[in-house]
Each structure stands twice: as C-alpha cells, then as structure tokens.
N, C-alpha and C positions, 0 to 999 in steps of 0.2 A: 316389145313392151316388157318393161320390169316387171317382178310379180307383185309390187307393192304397187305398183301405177296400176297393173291391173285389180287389183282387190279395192284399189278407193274406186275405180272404176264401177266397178260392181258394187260398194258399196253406195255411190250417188243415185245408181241407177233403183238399186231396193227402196232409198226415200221418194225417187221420181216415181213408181211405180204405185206408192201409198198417195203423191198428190192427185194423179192423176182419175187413181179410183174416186179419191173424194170427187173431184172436178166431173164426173161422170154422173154424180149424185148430188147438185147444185142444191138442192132443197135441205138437206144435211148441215148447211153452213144459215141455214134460218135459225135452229133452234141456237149456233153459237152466238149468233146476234140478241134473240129474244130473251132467253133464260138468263145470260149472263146480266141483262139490265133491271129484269121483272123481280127475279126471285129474292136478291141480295137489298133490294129495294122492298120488298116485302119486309123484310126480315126487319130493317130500318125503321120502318112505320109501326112495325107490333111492339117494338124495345120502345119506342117512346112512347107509344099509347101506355105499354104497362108502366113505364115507369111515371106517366103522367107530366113529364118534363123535371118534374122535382130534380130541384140543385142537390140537393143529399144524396139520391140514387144516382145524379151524372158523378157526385163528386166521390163515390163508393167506386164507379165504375172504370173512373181516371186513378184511381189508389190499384187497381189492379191491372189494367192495362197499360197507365202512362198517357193517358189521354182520356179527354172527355170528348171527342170526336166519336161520336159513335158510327156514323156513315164509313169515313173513311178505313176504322177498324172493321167491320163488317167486309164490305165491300172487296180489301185485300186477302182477306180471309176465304171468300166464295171464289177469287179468281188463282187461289193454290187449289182448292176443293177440283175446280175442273181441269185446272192443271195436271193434277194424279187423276182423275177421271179419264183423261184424253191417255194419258200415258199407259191407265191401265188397262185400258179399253181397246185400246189402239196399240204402241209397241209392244205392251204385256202380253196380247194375245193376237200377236202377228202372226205366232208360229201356228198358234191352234186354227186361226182362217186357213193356210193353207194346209194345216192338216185335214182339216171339211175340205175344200175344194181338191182333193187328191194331189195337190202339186207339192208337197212337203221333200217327198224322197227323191223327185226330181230335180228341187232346189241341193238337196245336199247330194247329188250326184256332179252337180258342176264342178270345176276346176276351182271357186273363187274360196276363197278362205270361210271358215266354218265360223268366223266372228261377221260377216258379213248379213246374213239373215236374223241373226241374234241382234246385231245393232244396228245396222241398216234402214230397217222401218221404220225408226223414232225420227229420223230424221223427216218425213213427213207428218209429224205431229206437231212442228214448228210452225205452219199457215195457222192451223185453227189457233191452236196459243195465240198465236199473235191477234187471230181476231177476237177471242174473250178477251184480253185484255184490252182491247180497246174498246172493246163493249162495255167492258164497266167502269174504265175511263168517261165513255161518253155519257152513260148512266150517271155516275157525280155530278156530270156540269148541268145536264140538260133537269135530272129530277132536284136536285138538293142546291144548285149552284154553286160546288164546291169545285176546285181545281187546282194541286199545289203547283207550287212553282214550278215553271221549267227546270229546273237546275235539278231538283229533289228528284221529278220523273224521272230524268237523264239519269241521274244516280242508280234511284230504282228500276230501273231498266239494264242498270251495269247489274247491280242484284243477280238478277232472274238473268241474265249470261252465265254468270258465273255458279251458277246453281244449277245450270242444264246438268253437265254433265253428275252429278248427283243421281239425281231424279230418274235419268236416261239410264245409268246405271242400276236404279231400282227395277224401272221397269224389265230390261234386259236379264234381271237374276228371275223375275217374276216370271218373265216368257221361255226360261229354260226350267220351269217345274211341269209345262207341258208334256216334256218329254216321258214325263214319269206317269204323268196323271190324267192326263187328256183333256177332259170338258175341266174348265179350272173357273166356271163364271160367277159359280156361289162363293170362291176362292176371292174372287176378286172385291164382291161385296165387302167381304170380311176384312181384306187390307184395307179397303179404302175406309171403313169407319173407322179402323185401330188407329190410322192415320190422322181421320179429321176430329178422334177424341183426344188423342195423345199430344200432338203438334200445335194446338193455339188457335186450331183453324176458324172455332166455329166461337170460343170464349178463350181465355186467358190461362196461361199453362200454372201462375199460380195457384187456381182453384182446385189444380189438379190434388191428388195425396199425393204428398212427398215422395212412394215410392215410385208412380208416374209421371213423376216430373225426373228422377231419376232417367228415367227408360228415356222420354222425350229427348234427353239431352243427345242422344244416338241416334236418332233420327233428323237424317239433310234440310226436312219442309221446318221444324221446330226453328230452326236458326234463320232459314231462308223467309220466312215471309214475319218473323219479330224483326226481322235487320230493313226488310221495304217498310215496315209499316213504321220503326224509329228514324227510317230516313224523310217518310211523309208525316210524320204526325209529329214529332219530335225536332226535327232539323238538324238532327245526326246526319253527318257525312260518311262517304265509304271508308276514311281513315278509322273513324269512330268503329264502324262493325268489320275492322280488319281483321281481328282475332276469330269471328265467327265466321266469317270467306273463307281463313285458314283450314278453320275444323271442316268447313264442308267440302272444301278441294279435296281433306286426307281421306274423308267418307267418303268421296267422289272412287278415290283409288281402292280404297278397301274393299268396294263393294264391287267394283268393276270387276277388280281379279277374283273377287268371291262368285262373279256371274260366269265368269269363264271357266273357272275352275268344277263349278254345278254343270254348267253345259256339256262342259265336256266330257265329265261323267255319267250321265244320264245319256247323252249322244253316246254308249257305247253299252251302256243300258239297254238301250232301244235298239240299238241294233240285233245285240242277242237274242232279245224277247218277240222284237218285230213291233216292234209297238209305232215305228213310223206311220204304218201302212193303217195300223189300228185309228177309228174314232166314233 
C-alpha cells in the first residue's frame, strides 16, 4: 500500500471513529433535532411580537438585510451558529479529548501522517450538520409554512459544500492551539461569539461599525451564510455569489496552510516541553 492510500486510510477511519462514538451516545442526536427547531423559532416569535408586525419595522428590516422574510433570515443564521458550534466543539477540540483520555501520544506515535489527527475528526462532524440542517429545514415548513424552492435548496446546499472546507480548516488551526494551551473551552466560547457578532449570524453585518464590517470581510461564515440566505431569500443563483465561493475557496487554502503550519510548530513545541502527556 502507497503511503498516500495509507494516510486517507487513516484519515477515513479518524472520521469513522468520531461517527461511531456519537452512535454510541444516541440521545446526543435529540438535542440536534430539538434545539435546532425550538430555539431559532423562538427567536421568530419575539422579532414580531416586538416589532408588533408593523410594515415600517418589516420594511427597516428588509433595508438592512435584503429581505423582509424574517423566519428564513433567522433560521439560516442559527443553522451556521451550530455549524461553528459542532466544528468547535467537536474537530476543534478533537485533540484535547484525546489528550483527556490519555491516547494523544499514542496517536502521534503511528506511522500515519501528522495531518491526519488534525483533520481527520471533522470529518465526522458531517452526520450531525447534516441533521441540524434538516431540522431547521423541517422547522420552516412544519412551524411558519414556509419552504423555498427545490432549486434554491439545491443551490444552497452547493453553498455549505463549498464552504466545508473553510470552516474544517478553522476548526483544524483551532485544534492545533491545544497543543500549546491545553484546556482551550473558555477559548472556544470566545470564537464562537467573535464569530456570531462579526459574521451576520444573528443580525445584519451592516449594523456592524464599519471597522467590523471591515474584519468580517475575512472571515469564511461572513460570506458563506449572506450567499445561502440571497440564494433563499433573494433568488440569487450560485453564478450570482461566484465572486464570494471564490474568496472562500482562497480563505479555505490560506487558512488550511496557516493550520499546518501552527501545528507543526507547536507539535515540536510539545514535544520538548512534554506538554503531549500534560492535561
């Protein structure tokens, strides 16, 4: 066997080893059903109760987002939220689980290539994505009756493909700060809000001050979930959000090599210090 046949080897089997835990912990996959339908639907009902339906407040709202759809702007917004949730919680802090259960220095003792641990895990973070989002898909039809075209889904669906590798790559620079720092969970708090204030997630990146709309522009979710929500709300096509696929494919690579290039320093970091064996 090639050593490339062997390291995606290794590499399939690091994502099979993340499904299978979950699969182990069945009850784990309720909260991705429940929360993703409850809470984002919450959120729906308190915007119009404040705003009391008023046409001025929908039409203030549609001047800064592009829409007076308030459901489906919400809705897409909560399902990138758990998106980087899942990512940071799960491939971000792949390495620090195995640094708890003692198996870290045994991992990097195998034969298989040292990218393989570092990206490996994300790749079981793809079942549960896949079930949020269909959860707050089913959420639209079943609470609000809303449901866009097949075509637009389809679209949006090419979206969030093409946005993995982004994202994967965030997570991945995130789970090689482990190596340096160890417990990194209050860490993770802190991306995750920088993220869902900076990016559009939760309101409209116009509101932001201009210098953070600035920063936003450098950020993968910023682009990635404005291009789903003008493909559903707007009737933009993926030609249409070409230019912003582009910028996040180049942030896909920039960041990727920016994670290998931290890993591999800190992996030699830790070695001298010993900080594998440490947690």
């Amino acid at each position: 066997m090639s050593l490339l046949a062997a390291d995606l080897r290794a590499f399939f089997a690091a994502g099979l080893k993340e499904v299978r835990q979950q699969r182990r912990y069945p009850t784990l996959f309720l909260g991705q059903l429940f929360w993703p339908m409850l809470l984002p639907a919450f959120w729906v009902l308190m915007g119009r109760a404040y705003s009391g339906n008023d046409p001025q407040a929908l039409a203030a709202f549609a001047e800064r987002a592009g829409s007076s759809n308030v459901a489906i702007f919400v809705f897409v917004g909560y399902a990138m939220y758990n998106w980087l949730s899942a990512l940071l919680w799960g491939a971000g802090t792949a390495l620090r689980q195995e640094q708890l259960r003692g198996t870290l220095e045994a991992v990097f003792v195998t034969p298989a290539s040292r990218l393989v641990p570092l990206f490996g895990p994300g790749v079981g973070m793809l079942l549960p994505m896949a079930v949020i989002f269909a959860s707050n898909f089913l959420a639209l039809r079943f609470f609000f009756g809303i449901f866009p075209p097949i075509g637009a889904v389809i679209q949006a669906a090419v979206i969030v493909v093409l946005g993995i590798p982004a994202l994967y790559a965030i997570g991945a620079l995130f789970a090689a700060s482990v190596l340096r720092f160890g417990e990194v969970a209050p860490v993770v708090q802190l991306i995750r809000g920088m993220f869902v204030l900076a990016c559009g997630i939760t309101f409209p990146v116009a509101m932001l001050p201009l210098w953070a709309q600035v920063w936003a522009k450098i950020l993968p979710p910023t682009y990635i979930v404005d291009d789903i929500r003008r493909i559903l709300l707007r009737g933009d096509t993926i030609a249409d959000v070409a230019g912003d696929v582009a910028i996040v494919l180049s942030l896909a690579v920039v960041t990727g090599i920016l994670a290998v290039a931290v890993f591999r320093y800190l992996e030699m970091s830790a070695r001298r210090t010993g900080m594998l064996g440490q947690f």
